[in-house]
KOLDREN-255586 format. One line per 10 residues: their letters; for each residue x, y, z of C-alpha. Coordinates in pm, 1 decimal. Last residue first. Layout:
N
a) X:Y:Z; ...
This chain:
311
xxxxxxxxxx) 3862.8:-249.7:1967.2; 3870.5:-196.0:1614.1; 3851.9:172.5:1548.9; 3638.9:331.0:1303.1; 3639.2:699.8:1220.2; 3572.0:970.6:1442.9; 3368.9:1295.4:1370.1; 3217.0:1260.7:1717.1; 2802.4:1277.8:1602.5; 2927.8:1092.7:1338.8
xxxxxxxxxx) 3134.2:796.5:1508.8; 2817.2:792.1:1726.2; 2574.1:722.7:1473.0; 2804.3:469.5:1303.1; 2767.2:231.4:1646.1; 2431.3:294.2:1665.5; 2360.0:210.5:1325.4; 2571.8:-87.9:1335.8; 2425.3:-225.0:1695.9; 2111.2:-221.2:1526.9
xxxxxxxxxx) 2225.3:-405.1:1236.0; 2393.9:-650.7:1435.4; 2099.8:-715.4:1702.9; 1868.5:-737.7:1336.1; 2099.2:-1020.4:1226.2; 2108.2:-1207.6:1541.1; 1735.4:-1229.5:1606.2; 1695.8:-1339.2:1235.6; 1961.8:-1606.5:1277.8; 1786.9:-1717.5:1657.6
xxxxxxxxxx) 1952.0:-1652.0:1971.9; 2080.7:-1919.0:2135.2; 2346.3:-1722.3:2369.0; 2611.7:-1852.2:2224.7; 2452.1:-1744.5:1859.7; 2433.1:-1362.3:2077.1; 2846.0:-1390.3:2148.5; 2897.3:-1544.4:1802.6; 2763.2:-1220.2:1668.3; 2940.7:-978.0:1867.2
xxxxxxxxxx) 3232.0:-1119.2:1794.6; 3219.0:-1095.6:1461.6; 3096.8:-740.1:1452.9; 3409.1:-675.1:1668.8; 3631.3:-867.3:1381.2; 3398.5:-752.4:1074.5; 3479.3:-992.3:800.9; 3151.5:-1220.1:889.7; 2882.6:-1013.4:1107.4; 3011.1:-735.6:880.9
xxxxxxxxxx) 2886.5:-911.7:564.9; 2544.3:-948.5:679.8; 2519.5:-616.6:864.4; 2554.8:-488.0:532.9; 2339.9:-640.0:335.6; 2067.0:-561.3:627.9; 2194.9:-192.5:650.5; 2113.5:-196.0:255.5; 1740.9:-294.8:315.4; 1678.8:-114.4:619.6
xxxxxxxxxx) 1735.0:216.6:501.7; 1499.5:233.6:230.1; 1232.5:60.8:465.3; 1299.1:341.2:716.8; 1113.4:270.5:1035.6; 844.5:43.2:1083.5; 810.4:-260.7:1331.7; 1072.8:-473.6:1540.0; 968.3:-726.7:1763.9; 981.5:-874.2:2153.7
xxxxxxxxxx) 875.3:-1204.0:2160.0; 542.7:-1231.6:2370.7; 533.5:-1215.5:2763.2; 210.4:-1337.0:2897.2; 159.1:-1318.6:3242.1; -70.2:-984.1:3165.0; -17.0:-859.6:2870.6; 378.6:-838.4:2703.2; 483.9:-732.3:2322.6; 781.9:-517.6:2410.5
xxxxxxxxxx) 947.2:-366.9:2094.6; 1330.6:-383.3:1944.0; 1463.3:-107.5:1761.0; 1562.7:-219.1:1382.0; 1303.8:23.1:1212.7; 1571.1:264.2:1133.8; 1377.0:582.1:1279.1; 1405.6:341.9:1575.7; 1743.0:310.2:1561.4; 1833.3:647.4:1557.7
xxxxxxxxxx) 1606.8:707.2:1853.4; 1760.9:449.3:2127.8; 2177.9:575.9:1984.1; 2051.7:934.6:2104.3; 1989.9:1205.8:1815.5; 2225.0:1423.5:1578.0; 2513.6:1190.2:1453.8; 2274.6:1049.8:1171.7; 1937.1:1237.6:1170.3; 2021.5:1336.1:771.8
xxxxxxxxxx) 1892.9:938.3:742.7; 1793.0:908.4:389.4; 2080.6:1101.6:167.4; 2385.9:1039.5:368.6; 2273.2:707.5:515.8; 2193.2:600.9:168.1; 2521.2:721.8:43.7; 2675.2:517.4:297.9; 2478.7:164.0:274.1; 2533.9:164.7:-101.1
xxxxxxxxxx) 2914.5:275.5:-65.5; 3000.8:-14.8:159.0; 2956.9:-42.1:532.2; 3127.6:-402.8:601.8; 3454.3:-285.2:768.3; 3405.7:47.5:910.5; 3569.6:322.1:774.7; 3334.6:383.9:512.1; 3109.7:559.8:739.8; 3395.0:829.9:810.0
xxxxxxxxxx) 3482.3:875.7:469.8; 3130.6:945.2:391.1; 3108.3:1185.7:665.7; 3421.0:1405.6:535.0; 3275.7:1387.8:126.2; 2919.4:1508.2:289.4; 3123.3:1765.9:405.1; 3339.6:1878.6:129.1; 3030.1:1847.8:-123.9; 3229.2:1772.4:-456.2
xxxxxxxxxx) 3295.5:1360.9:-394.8; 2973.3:1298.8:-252.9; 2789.4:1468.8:-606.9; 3037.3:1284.9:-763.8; 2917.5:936.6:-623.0; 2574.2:962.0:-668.7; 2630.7:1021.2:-1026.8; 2878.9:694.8:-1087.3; 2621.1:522.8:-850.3; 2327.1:681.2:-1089.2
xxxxxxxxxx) 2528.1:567.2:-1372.9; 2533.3:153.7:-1238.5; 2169.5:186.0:-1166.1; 2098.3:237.9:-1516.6; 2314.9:-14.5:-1666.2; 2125.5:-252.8:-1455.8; 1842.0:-127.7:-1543.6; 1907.7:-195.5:-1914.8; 2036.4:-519.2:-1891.5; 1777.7:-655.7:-1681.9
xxxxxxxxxx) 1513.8:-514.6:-1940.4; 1735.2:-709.7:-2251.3; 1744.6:-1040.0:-2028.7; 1370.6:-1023.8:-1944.4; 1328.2:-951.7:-2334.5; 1495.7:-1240.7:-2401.2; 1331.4:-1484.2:-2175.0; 973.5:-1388.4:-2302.1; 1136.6:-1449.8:-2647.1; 1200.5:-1768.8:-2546.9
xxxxxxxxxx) 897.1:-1840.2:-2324.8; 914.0:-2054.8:-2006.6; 972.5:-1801.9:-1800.0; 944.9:-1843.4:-1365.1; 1244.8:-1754.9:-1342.1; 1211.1:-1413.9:-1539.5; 937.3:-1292.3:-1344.0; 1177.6:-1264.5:-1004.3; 1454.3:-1112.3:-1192.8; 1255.2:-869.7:-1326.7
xxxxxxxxxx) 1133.9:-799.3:-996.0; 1475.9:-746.4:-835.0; 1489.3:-529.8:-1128.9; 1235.1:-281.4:-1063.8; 1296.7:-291.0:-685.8; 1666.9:-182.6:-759.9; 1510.1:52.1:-1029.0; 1333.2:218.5:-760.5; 1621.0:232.8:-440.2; 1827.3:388.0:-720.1
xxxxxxxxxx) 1525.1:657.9:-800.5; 1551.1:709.4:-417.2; 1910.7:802.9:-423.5; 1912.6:1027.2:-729.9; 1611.8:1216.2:-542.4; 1844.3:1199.8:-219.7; 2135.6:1327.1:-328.7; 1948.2:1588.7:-552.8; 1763.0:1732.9:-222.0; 2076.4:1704.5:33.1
xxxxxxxxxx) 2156.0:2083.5:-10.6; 1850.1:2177.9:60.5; 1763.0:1999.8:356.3; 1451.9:2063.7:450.1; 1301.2:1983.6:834.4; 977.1:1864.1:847.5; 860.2:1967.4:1206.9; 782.7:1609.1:1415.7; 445.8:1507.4:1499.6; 303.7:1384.3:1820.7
xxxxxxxxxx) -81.2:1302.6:1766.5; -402.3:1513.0:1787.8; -348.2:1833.4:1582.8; -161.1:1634.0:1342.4; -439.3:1389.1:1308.1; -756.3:1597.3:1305.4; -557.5:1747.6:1007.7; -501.8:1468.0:846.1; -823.0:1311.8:848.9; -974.4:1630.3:711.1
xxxxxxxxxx) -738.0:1602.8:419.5; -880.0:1198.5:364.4; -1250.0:1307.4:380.8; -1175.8:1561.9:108.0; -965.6:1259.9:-91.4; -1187.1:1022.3:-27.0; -1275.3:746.1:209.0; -1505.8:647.2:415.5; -1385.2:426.0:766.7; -1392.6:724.8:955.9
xxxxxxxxxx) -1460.5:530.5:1289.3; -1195.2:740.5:1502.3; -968.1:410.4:1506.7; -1016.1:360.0:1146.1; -914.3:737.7:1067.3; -596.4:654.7:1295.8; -476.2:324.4:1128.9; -549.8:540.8:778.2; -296.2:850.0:957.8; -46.1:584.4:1043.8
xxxxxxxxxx) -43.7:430.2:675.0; -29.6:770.6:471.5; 316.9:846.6:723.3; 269.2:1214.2:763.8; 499.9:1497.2:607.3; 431.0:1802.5:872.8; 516.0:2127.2:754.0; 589.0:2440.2:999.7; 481.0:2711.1:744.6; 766.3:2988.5:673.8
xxxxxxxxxx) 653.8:3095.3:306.2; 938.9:2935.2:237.9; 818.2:2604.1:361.4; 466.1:2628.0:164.0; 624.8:2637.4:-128.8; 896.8:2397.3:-87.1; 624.1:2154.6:38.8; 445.0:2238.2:-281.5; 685.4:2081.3:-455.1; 805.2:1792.0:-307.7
xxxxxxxxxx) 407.3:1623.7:-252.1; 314.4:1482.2:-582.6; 698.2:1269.1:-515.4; 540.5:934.0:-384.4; 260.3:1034.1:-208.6; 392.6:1138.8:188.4; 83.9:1282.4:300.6; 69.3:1650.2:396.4; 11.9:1851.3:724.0; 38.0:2198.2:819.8
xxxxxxxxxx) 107.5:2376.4:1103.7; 94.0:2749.0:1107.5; -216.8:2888.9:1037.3; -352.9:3235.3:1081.9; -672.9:3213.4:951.9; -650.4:3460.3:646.3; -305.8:3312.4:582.9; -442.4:2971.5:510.0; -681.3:3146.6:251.1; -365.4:3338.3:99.2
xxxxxxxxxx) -96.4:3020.8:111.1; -385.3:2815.0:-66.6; -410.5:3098.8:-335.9; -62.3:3131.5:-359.2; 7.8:2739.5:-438.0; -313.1:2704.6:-655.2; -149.1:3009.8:-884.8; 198.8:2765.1:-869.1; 45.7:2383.9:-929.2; -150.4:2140.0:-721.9
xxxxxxxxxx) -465.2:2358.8:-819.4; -696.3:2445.7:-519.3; -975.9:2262.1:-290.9; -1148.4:2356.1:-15.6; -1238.2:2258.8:354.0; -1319.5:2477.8:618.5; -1398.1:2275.6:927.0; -1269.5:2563.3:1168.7; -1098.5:2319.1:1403.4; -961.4:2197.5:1193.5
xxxxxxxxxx) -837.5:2372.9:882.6; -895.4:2101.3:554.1; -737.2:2076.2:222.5; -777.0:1896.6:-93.4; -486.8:1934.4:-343.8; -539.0:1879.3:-694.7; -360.2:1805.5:-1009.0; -93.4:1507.8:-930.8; -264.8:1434.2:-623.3; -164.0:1591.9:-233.9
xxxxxxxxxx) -432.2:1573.2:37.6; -394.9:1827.3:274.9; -416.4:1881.3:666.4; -396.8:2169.1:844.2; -415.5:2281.5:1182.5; -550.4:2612.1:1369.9; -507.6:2689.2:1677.5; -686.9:2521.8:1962.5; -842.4:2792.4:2176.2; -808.4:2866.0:2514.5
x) -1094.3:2865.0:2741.7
């Protein structure tokens, strides 16, 4: 009988990582630092691993995943929420973090994974990108708190914190920007995006930085990794609205600003919508059937280095 090789998972802190090899069951923990990063590449070494898993934890996890991939490991960066729907559906319903990195690794050897790919030449872009997608959050939050003041000091240091973030955000775009601006062809495909009427420079350096996919799978996938691909929900006789689920949060959100100001200067975007509100199809519907047909649309003017044409 053949063997399953060896997979394995790790849970990623600030200080530790916890790490299991399934189907061995060793488990131990090292250092989430540089002597913790050789011993953990020695013990995997000793039984021939290969694959190896890791959480997505908010930034813990960068490092040693350059670690581990130039040691020539095939990484796996796992969705936290998938691998907890899957620990519930095996009964684990404990947790901790050496429970959690034997989780993981029963995961990747059981479910579809893709390779994490680096791109090392995207790695600022999309560090300066993500912080952007933070401070948005941060002040759409600020915002949020400061309608409902009553305070007047409360009031002015809501005002002083907006200020301040907003000033922040507007350097990273200045940053963001000249980082495009120098890479010749990053500089190419941002030229390309902005070509169509209603992708502004939000929405196309967060393509550029999140979605390095763009112009390299079918139209059906890139919209899926989106979030903005429609699903069946149907049993029986029943036949449920169909729904969109997951996907690319970061992505979403400016590709959902965007779609909404295409759907009204955009003249084949236009069209498009007043075809579906013809149709009856509800705002919501409408909106997601415009950002999906955006994505696909600027997927294939990558993958053919062609800018927009109105047709």
């Amino acid at each position: 009988m053949a063997q399953i090789a060896p997979h394995v998972g790790i849970d990623c802190s600030s200080a530790r990582l916890d790490v299991h090899v399934y189907p061995l069951e060793l488990a131990f923990s090292v250092a989430n630092d540089p002597q913790g990063w050789d011993e953990l590449d020695r013990r995997l070494a000793r039984v021939q691993a290969e694959i190896v898993a890791i959480e997505a934890t908010g930034g813990w996890e960068r490092n040693v995943c350059r670690f581990l991939s130039g040691r020539g490991y095939s990484l796996r960066l796992v969705d936290p929420y998938r691998v907890r729907q899957f620990a519930k559906a095996a009964g684990k319903l404990a947790k901790n973090d050496r429970i959690d990195a034997a989780v993981i690794a029963r995961f990747v050897a059981t479910m579809p994974t893709r390779p994490l790919v680096r791109h090392i030449h995207l790695e600022r872009l999309t560090e300066l990108v993500t912080a952007r997608v933070q401070l948005l959050e941060l002040l759409t939050a600020c915002h949020n708190q400061a309608r409902q003041r009553q305070d007047s000091l409360l009031c002015r240091l809501d005002a002083r914190r907006a200020k301040a973030l907003q000033a922040d955000i507007k350097l990273l775009d200045q940053q963001i920007a000249q980082i495009v601006e120098a890479d010749a062809a990053l500089k190419a495909k941002n030229a390309i995006l902005r070509s169509m009427k209603g992708v502004g420079p939000v929405l196309a350096h967060t393509l550029l930085a999140l979605l390095p996919e763009l112009g390299q799978i079918p139209r059906k996938q890139i919209a899926a990794l989106v979030g903005v691909a429609p699903f069946e929900d149907q049993s029986g006789d029943r036949q449920g609205a169909r729904f969109i689920q997951g996907g690319r949060a970061a992505v979403r959100s400016p590709l959902y600003m965007a779609a909404m100001v295409a759907g009204t200067h955009n003249p084949v975007l236009m069209r498009y919508r007043e075809k579906l509100r013809a149709a009856g199809k509800k705002p919501k519907v409408t909106i997601v059937a415009i950002m999906r047909k955006m994505i696909t649309i600027l997927n294939a003017m990558i993958r053919d280095k062609a800018p927009w044409a109105n047709a």
